[in-house]
C-alpha positions in Angstrom: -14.1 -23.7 13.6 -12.1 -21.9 10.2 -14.0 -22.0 7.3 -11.3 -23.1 4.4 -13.3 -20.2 2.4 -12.5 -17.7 4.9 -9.6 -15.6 5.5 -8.7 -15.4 9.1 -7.7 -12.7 11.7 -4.1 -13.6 11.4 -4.2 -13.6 8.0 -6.0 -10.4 7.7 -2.9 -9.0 9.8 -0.5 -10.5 7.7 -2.5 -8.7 4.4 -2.2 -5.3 5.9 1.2 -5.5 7.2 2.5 -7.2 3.7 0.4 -4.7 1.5 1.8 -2.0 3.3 5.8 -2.9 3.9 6.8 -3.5 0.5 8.8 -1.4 -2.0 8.2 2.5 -0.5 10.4 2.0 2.8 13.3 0.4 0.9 13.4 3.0 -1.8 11.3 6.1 -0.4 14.6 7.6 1.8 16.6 8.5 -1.2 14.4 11.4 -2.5 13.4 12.5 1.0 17.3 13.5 2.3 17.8 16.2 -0.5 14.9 18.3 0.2 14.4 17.5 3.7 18.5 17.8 5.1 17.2 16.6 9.0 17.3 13.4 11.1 14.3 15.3 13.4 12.3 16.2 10.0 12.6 13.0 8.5 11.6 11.3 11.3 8.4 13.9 12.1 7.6 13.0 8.0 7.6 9.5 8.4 5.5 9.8 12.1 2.7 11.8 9.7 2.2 9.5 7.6 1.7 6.9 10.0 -1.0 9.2 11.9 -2.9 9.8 8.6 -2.7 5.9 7.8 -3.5 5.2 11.1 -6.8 8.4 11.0 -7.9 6.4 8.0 -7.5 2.8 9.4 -10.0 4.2 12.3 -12.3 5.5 9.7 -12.5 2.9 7.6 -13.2 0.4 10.5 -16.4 2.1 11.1 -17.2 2.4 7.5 -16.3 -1.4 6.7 -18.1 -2.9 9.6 -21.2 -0.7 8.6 -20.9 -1.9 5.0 -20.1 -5.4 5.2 -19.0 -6.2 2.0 -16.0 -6.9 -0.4 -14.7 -4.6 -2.9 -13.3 -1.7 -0.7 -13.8 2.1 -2.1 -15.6 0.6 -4.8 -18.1 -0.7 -2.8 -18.1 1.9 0.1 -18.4 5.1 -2.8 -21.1 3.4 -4.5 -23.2 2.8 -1.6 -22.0 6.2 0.7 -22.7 8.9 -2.3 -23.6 7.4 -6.3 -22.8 4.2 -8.1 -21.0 6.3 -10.9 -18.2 7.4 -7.8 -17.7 3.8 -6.8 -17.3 2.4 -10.3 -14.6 4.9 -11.4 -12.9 4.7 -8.2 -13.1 0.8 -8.6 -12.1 1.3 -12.2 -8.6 3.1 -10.7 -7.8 0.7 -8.3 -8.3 -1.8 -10.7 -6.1 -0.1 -13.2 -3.8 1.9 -11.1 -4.2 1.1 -7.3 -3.3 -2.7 -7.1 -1.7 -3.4 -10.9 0.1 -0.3 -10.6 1.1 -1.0 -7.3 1.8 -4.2 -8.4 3.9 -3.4 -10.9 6.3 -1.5 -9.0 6.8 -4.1 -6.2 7.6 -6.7 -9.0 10.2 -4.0 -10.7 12.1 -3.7 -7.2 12.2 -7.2 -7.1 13.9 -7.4 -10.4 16.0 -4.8 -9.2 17.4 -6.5 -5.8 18.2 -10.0 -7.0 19.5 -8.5 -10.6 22.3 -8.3 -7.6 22.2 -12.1 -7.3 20.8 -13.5 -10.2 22.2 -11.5 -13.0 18.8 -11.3 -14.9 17.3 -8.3 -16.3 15.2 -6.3 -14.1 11.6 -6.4 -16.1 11.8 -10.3 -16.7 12.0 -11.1 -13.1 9.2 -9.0 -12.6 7.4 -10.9 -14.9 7.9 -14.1 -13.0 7.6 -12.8 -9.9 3.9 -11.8 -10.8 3.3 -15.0 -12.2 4.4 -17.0 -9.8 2.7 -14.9 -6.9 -0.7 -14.8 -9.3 -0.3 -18.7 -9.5 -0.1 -19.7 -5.9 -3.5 -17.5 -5.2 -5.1 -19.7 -7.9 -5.0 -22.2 -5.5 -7.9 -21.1 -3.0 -8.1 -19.1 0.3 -6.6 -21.6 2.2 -3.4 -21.9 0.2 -2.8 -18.5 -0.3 -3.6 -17.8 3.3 -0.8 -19.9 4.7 1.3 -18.4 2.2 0.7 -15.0 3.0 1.5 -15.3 6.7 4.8 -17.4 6.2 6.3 -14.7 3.3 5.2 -11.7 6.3 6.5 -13.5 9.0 9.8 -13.8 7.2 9.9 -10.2 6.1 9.3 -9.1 9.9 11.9 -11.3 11.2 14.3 -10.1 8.2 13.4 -6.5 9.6 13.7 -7.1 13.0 17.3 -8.3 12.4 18.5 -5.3 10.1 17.3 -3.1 12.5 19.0 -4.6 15.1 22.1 -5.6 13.6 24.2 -1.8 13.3 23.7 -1.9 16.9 25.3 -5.2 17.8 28.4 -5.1 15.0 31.9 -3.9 16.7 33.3 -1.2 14.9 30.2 -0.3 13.0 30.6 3.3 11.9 28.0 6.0 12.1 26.5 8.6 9.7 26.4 11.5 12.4 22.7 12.6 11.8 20.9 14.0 14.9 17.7 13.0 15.9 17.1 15.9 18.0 15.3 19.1 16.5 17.3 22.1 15.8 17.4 25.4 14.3 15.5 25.6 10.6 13.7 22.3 11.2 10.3 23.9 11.3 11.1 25.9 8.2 12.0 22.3 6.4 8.8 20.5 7.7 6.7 23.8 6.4 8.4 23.6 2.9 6.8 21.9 -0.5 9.7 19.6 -0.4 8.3 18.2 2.6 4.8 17.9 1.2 6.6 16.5 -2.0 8.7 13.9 -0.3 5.0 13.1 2.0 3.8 11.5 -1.3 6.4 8.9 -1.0 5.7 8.4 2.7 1.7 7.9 2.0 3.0 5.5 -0.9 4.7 3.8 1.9 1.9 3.4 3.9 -0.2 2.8 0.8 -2.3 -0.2 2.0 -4.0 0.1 5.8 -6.9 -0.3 4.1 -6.5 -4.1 2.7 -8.5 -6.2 5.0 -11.4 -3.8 4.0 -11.0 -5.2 0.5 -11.9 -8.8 2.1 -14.7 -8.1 4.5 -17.2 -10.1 3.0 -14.0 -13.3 3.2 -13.2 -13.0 6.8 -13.9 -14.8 9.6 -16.3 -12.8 12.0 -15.5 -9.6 10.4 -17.2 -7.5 12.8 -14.8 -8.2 15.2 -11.3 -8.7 12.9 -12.2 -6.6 10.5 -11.3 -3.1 12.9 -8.8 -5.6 14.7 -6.7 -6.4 11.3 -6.5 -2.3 10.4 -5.8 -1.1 13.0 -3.5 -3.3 14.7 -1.7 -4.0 11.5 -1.4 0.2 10.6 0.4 0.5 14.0 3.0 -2.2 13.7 4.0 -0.7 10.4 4.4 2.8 11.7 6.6 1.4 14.5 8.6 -0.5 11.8 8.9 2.5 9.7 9.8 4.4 12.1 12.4 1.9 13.2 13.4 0.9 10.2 13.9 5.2 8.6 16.2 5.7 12.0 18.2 2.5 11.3 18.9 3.9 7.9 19.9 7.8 8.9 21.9 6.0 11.9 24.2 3.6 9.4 24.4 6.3 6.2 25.2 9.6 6.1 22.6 12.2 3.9 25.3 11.8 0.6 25.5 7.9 0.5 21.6 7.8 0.4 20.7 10.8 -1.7 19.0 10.0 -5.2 19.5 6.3 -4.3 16.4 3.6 -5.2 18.0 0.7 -3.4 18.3 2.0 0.3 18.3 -1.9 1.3 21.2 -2.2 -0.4 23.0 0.6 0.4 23.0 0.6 4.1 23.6 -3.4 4.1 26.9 -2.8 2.1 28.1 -0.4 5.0 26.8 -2.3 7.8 27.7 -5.8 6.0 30.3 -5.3 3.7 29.9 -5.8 -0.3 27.6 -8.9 -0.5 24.4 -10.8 -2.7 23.1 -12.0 0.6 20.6 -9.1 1.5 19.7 -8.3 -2.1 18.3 -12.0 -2.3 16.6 -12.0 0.7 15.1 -8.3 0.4 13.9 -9.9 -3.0 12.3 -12.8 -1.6 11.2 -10.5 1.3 9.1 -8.4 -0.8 6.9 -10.9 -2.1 4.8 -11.3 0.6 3.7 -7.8 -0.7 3.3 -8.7 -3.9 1.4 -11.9 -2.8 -0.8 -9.5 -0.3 -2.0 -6.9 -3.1 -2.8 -10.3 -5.5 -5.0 -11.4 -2.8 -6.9 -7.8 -2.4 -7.0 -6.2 -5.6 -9.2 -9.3 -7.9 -11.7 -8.9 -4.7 -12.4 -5.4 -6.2 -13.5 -7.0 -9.9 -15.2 -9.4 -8.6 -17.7 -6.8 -6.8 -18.2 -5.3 -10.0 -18.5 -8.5 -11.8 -21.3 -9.1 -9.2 -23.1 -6.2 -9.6 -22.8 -5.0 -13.5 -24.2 -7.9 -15.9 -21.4 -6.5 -18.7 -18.6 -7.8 -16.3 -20.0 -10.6 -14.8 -17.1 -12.7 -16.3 -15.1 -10.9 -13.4 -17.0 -12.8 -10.8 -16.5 -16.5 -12.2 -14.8 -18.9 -10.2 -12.9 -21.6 -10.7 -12.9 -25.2 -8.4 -11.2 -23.1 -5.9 -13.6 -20.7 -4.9 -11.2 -17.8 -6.6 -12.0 -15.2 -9.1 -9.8 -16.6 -11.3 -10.5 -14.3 -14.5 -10.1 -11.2 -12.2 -6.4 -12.9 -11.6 -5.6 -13.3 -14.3 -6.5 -9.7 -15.4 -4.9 -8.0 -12.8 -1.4 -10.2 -13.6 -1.9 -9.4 -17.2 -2.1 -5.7 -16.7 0.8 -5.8 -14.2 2.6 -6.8 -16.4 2.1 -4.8 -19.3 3.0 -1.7 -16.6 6.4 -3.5 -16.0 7.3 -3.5 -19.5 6.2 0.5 -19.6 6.5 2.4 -16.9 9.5 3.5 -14.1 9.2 3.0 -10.2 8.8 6.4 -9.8 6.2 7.4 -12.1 4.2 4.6 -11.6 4.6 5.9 -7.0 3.7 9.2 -8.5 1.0 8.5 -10.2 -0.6 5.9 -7.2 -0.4 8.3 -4.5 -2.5 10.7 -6.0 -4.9 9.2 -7.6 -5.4 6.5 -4.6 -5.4 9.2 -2.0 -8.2 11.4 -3.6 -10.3 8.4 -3.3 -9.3 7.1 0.2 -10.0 10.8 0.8 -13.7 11.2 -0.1 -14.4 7.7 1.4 -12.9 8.9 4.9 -15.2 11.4 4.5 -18.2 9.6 3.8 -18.4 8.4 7.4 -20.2 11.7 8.2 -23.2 10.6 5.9 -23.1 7.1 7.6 -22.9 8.5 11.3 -26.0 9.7 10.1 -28.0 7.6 7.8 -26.4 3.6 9.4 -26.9 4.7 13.2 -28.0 1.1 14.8 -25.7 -0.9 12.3 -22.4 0.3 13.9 -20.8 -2.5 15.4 -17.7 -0.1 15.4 -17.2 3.6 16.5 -14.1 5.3 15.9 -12.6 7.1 18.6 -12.2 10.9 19.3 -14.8 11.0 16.0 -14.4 13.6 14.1 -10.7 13.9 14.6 -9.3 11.3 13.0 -11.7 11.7 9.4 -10.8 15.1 9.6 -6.5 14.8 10.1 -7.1 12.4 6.8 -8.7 14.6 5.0 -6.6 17.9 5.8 -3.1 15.9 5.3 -4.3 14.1 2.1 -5.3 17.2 0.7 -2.2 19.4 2.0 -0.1 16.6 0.1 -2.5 16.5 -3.4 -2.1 20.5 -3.5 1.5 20.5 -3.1 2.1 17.5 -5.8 0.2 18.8 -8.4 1.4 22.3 -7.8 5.3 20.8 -8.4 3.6 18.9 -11.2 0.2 19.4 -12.6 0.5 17.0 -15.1 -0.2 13.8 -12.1 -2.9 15.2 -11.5 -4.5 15.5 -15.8 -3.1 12.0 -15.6 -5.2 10.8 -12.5 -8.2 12.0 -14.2 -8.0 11.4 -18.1 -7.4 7.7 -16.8 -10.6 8.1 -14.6 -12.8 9.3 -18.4 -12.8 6.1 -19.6 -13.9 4.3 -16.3 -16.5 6.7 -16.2 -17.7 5.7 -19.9 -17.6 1.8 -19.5 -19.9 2.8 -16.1 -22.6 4.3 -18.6 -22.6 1.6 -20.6 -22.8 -0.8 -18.1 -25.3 0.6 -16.1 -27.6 1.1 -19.1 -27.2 -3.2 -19.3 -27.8 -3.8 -15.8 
């Protein structure tokens, strides 16, 4: 029988596949076709960064179902290699990973029904985080249902845009071949390519949710590796989809520089119209109501373990974390009214992949240290830890190289996380 406290398999699907289709497929295209000129090297860039998700959605099966708790890196660092790693990385998610993320879902919001609507950007940002924040007030139960009827109508809105160039008479192609050709290997070698892989990790930026709920699931032991891994591979069959859709309907100039790729290719496959803005609007809230449920799981951890934020943990008469909510919308929203979509995808994808890195690693300690509380092995082990680790780290180098300054960002904003952890553990 479903506990009304407990999220379930389906809905732990639904979280993965909503944190992870959201803004970065829509909007990721339009940097990636200057410095990467191929249908075949697109295509191999988006295919990587579903095998690293998918590396790390194997790892972190193993990891979660060993450490059966909420709270995600947080939990896993602190536990895996020193408190002080877990509360800083918690600290970033907290302050980057999920607001941040946040953030920039609610800003392309804004930006596709400013289409229909005809309201500034930033203010129906705002609402949109309010009004997402607001539902999950409400309890498991009611944010479960809503979370797999908003995915279910993204997939289905998907399913049809993919299919629809196909199926329209007199639908005009950009040209691009799929097929590898001479210099392709020279473009997926090149630091654009390892540039324009930050936006495709962005993309992809959220196989791990249903770790972030393994102490709220149903049976977790069992849908815990389920909800990763199965939901990791529908995405990378959608993004695949979805990225040779895109190349098929527009040619490289009509979707260079552009942050609305939605848009674009429904005006040439559609005609001029506010249909498909309002719908890739309403379509990406299911994202922004997936992140809403994982990221206040990662407060309340550290509410329950550090006496100096225990207000983190409180609930209210749903069973919800209600102050953590409330934090997290607050500080989305102050990042809407500051930052830019792409310095705030920047600025996520390094900072979140340095972490996700050293947790994928931390299944070597475990192998060792957890060996009769596996109820999960990953497959072809160490492969998969170890494809993480080298991509994430090919990617990191090549970022900061183009830009050092992510990189002095990522870790002046980890000082002060590491400071409150001093102060807290001295109270605990």
């Amino acid at each position: 029988m479903n506990s009304p406290n407990r999220y379930t398999l389906s809905v732990a699907i639904a979280l993965v596949i909503a944190n992870m289709i959201g803004t970065g497929v829509f909007t990721s295209l339009g940097y990636q076709v200057g410095p990467i000129p191929s249908g075949f090297a697109i295509l191999v860039l988006w295919f990587i960064g579903g095998l690293i998700a998918m590396s790390g959605a194997f790892t972190y099966a193993e990891i979660s179902t060993t450490l059966k708790k909420s709270g995600g890196e947080y939990y896993y660092l602190s536990k895996i290699f020193h408190p002080a790693l877990g509360f800083v990385s918690g600290w970033m998610s907290a302050m980057v990973g999920f607001a941040g993320a946040i953030s920039a879902v609610a800003i392309a919001i804004g930006e596709y029904s400013q289409y229909v609507l005809g309201i500034p950007t930033k203010l129906v940002a705002v609402a949109a985080i309010i009004f997402v924040s607001t539902i999950h007030w409400f309890g498991v139960k009611t944010g479960g249902i809503a979370q797999t009827i908003l995915t279910s109508i993204k997939l289905s809105l998907i399913a049809f845009f993919c299919l629809a160039p196909f199926f329209i008479s007199g639908q005009q192609t950009s040209g691009i071949s799929f097929l590898p050709k001479t210099g392709d290997l020279g473009l997926i070698l090149s630091p654009g390519f390892a540039v324009s892989l930050v936006f495709v990790v962005y993309a992809y930026t959220g196989w791990n949710a249903a770790a972030y709920i393994a102490g709220n699931m149903e049976n977790p032991n069992r849908n815990l590796p389920l909800a990763l891994i199965a939901g990791t591979g529908v995405v990378a069959l959608v993004y695949l989809s979805l990225n040779g859709m895109f190349l098929y309907s527009a040619t490289f100039d009509e979707l260079n520089g552009q942050n609305d790729i939605g848009n674009v290719v429904a005006q040439k496959i559609f005609g001029p119209g506010l249909l498909f803005s309002g719908l890739f609007s309403f379509a990406l809230l299911s994202t922004l109501s997936a992140m809403t449920i994982a990221g206040p799981r990662v407060t309340e951890a550290m509410g329950e373990d550090y006496p100096l934020l225990k207000k983190f943990s409180t609930r209210n008469r749903f069973d919800m974390p209600y102050v953590a909510i409330l934090t997290q919308a607050g500080w989305s929203v102050f990042l809407v009214l500051v930052s830019s979509f792409k310095e705030i995808v920047q600025y996520i994808s390094v900072s979140l992949s340095i972490f996700s890195m050293i947790t994928v690693l931390g299944v070597f300690w475990l192998r060792g240290t957890h060996k009769q509380e596996r109820s999960f092995s990953l497959p072809l082990y160490p492969i998969p830890p170890l494809v993480f680790a080298v991509c994430t780290s090919w990617m990191i180098w090549y970022m900061t190289k183009d830009d050092p300054r992510i990189l002095l960002y990522s870790c002046l904003t980890m000082v002060p996380g590491l400071a409150l952890y001093f102060v807290a553990s001295k109270n605990k």
